[in-house]
N, C-alpha and C positions, 0 to 999 in steps of 0.2 A: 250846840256851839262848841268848837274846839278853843284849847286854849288859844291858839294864833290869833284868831280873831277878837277875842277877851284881850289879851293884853293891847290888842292893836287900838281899838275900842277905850281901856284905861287911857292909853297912851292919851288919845285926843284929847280926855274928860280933863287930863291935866294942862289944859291953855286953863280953864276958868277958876277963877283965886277962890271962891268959898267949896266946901264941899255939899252944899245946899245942891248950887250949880250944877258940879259936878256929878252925883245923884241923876240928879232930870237930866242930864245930856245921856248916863248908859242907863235910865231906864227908856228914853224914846226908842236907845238902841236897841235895846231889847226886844220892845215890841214893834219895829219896823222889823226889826228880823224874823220874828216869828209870825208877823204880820198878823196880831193882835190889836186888839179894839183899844184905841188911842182913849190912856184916862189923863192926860197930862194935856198943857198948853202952854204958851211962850216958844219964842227964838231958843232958847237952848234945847228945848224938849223936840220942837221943830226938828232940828240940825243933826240931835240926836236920831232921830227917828226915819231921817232920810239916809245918814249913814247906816245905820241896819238894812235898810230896805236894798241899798245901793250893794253893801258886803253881799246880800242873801242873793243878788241878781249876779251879779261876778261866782259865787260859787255855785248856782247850778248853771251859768254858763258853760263852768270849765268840767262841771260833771256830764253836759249832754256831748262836748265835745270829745273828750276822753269816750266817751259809749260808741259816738259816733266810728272813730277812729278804730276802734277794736275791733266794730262791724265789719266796717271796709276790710281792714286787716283780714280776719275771718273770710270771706269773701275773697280774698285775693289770694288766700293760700287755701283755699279750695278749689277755685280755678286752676291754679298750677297744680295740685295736687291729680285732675281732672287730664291733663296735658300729659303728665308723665305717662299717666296708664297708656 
């Protein structure tokens, strides 16, 4: 996990006034993100553990698109490259 996503993560845990709370909100995070075997329960552990899952889904989103796009690129200046000759 990079820091960006850790502080993003803090950030949320801080709505919940005890640090009990706070605790079970970034450990569900934790392991929604690393999509490990749920030891936790309740609403806050819940919420936690959707927002990981949810962060881990947006970041290989944008990692298969970035591959994606490189591809093509690749691809498209090998075609031109192919044209010149």
């Amino acid at each position: 996990m990079n820091e960006k996503i850790i502080k993003k993560a803090e950030g949320l845990s801080l709505q919940y006034d005890s640090e009990k709370d706070r605790l079970t909100f970034f450990l569900g995070f934790v392991e929604g993100y690393k999509h490990l075997k749920g030891t936790g329960s309740g609403e806050i552990y819940e919420a936690g553990k959707a927002y990981g899952a949810r962060e881990f889904h947006e970041m290989t989103s944008r990692r298969e698109d970035r591959a994606f796009r490189k591809a093509m690129k690749q691809k498209y200046n090998h075609t031109n490259q192919e044209r010149i000759k």
